[in-house]
C-alpha positions as CSV (number, residue, x, y, z in Angstrom):
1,X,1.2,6.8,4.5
2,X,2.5,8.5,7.7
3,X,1.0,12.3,8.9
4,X,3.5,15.1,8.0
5,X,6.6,15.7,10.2
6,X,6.8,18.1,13.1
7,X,8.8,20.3,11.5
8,X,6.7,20.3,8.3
9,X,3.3,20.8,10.2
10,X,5.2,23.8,12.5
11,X,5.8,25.3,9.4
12,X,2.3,25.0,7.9
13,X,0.4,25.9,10.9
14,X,2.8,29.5,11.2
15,X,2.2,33.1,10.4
16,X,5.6,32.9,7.8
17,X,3.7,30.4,5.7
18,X,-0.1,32.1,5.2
19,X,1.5,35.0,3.1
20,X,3.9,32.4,2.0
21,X,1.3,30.1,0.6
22,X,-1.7,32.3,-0.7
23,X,1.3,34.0,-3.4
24,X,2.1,30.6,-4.4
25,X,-1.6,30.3,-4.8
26,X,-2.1,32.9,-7.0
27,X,1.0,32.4,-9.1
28,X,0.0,28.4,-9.7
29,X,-3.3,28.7,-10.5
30,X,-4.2,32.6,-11.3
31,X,-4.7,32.0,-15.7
32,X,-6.5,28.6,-15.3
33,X,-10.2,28.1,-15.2
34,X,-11.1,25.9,-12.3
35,X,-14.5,24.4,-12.9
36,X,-17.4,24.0,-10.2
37,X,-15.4,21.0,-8.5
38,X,-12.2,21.8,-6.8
39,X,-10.7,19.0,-4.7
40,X,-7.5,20.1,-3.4
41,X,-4.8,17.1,-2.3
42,X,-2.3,18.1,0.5
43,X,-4.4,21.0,1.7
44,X,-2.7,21.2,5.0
45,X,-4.2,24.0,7.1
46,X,-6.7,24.8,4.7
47,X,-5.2,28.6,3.9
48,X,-4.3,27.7,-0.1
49,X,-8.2,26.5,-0.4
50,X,-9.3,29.3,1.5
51,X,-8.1,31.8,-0.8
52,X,-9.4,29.8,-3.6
53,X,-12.7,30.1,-2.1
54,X,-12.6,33.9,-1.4
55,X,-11.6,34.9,-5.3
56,X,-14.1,32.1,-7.0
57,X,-17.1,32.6,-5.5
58,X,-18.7,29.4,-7.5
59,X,-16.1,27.1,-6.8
60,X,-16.6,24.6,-4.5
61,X,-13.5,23.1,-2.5
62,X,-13.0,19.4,-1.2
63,X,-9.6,19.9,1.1
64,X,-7.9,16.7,1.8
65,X,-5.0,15.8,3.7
66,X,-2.9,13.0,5.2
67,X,-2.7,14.3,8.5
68,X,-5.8,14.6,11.0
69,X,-4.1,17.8,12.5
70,X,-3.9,19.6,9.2
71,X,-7.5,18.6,8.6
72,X,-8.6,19.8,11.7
73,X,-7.1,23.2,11.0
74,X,-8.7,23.5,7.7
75,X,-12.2,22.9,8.6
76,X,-12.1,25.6,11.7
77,X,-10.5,28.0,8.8
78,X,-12.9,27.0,6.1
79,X,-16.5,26.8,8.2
80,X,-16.9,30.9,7.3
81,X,-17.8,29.2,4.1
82,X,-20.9,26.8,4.6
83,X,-20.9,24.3,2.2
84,X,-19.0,25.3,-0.8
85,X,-15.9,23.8,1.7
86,X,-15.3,20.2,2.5
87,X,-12.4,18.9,4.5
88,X,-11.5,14.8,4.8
89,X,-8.7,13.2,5.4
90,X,-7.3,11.1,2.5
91,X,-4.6,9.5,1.3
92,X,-4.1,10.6,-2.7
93,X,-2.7,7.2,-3.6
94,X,-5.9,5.7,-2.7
95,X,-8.8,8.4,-3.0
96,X,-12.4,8.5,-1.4
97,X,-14.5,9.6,-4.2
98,X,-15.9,8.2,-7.3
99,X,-14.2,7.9,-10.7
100,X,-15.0,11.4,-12.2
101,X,-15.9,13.4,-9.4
102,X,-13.9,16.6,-9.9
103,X,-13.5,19.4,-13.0
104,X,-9.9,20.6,-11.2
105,X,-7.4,19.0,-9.3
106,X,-4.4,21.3,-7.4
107,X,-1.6,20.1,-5.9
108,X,0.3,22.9,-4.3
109,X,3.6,22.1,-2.4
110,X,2.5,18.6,-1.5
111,X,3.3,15.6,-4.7
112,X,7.2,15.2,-3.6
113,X,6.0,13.9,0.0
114,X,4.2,11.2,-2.0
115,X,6.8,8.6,-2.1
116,X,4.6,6.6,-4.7
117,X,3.6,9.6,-6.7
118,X,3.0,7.5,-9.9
119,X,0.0,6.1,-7.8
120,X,-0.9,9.1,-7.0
121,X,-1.2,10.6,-10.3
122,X,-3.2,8.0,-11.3
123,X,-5.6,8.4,-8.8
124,X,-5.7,12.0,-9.9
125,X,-6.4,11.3,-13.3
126,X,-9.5,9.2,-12.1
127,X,-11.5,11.9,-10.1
128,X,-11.1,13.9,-12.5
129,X,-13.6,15.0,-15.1
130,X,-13.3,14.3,-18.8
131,X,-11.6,17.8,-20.1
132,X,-10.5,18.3,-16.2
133,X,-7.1,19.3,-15.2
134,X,-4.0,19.0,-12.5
135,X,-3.2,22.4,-11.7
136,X,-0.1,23.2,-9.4
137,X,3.8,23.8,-8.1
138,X,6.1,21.5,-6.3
139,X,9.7,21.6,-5.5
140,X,12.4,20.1,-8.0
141,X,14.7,17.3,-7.2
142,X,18.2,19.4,-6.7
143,X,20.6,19.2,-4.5
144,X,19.3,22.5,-1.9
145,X,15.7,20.8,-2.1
146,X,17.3,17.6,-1.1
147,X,19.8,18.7,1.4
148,X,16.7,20.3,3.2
149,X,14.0,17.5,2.9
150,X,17.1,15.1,4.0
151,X,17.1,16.6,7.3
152,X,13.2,17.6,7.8
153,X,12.4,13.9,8.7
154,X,9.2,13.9,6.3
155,X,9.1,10.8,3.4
156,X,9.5,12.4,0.4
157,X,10.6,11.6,-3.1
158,X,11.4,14.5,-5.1
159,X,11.0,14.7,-8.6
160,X,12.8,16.2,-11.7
161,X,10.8,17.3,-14.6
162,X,11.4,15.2,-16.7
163,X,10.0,12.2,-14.3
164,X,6.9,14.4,-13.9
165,X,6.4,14.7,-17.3
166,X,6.0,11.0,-17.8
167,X,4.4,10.2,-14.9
168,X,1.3,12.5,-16.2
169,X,1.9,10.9,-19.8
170,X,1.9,7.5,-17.9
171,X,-1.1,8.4,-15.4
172,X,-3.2,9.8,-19.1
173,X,-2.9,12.9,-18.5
174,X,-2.5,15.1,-22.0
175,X,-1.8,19.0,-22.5
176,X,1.1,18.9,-20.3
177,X,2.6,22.4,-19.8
178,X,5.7,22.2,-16.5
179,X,7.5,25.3,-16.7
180,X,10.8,25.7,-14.3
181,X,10.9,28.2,-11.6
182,X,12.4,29.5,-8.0
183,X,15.8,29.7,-9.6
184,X,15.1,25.7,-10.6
185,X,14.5,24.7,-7.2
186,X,10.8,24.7,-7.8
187,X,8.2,23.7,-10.9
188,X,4.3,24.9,-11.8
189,X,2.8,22.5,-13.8
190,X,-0.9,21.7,-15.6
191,X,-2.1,18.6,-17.3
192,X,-5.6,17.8,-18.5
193,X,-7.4,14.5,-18.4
């Protein structure tokens, strides 16, 4: 799977997208319990999992992310804090770690650049723990999400709700909850394994 487009890693390296990306944060994830074990799938420059880090201090955070530059980034942003952050680059449709590895899994922004997101769902639902859960956002496929990512140059395969929905039913995941938002442009989302 290629590294994220110029455009796309401009965007995530600015000063528009830290505020940008730490409200998202909050909003996705702020009433959900997030175990010991984060691993975090599309980090990009790291400022989602810092945030993460600096609210639950018991958490610890494995970033991962296509793209070399974007790990880079988030290890130089996440060193402040030792060893409850990891960084590696992966590829979700084909994970590094071992079956059962994680208690939460967030995807924030990231699963419609996953062409073959059913494979990565899958691969979700195997890191994680037993009682574990996919917590996140992502855009909706409409037509001003896809007139933007037509132009942006990044793969991507955006996805309606419904698709999601059986993709995590599909993938095993159970305790589905998607709920609409952004004006329907956008979705947050939480399944358990």
């Amino acid at each position: 799977m290629p590294a994220m487009s110029r455009i796309e890693r401009i965007f995530c390296q600015s000063a528009i997208w830290r505020p940008v990306a730490t409200a998202l944060v909050g909003w996705s994830s702020s009433d959900q319990q997030l175990g010991a074990d984060v691993l975090e799938i599309g980090s990009g420059s790291g400022v989602m999992a810092a945030r993460l880090l600096k609210e639950h201090p018991g958490i610890t955070v494995t970033a991962t992310d296509i793209d070399p530059v974007m790990v880079d980034d988030a290890r130089t942003r996440l060193s402040e804090f030792g060893d409850r952050a990891h960084t590696q680059v992966a590829d979700v449709t084909a994970l590094p770690f071992e079956d059962n590895s994680f208690d939460t899994v967030l995807s924030f922004l990231m699963l419609h650049h996953v062409v073959e997101w059913p494979a990565a769902l899958s691969e979700i639902a195997r890191v994680l723990r037993p009682g574990g859960s996919l917590v996140g956002y992502d855009l909706v496929r409409a037509p001003v999400t896809s007139f933007i990512h037509r132009y942006d140059g990044s793969p991507h395969r955006l996805i309606t709700i419904d698709e999601l929905r059986d993709g995590f039913t599909d993938a095993g995941l159970v305790r589905v909850t998607i709920s609409p938002a952004i004006l329907g442009q956008g979705m947050r989302f939480v399944a358990q394994r």
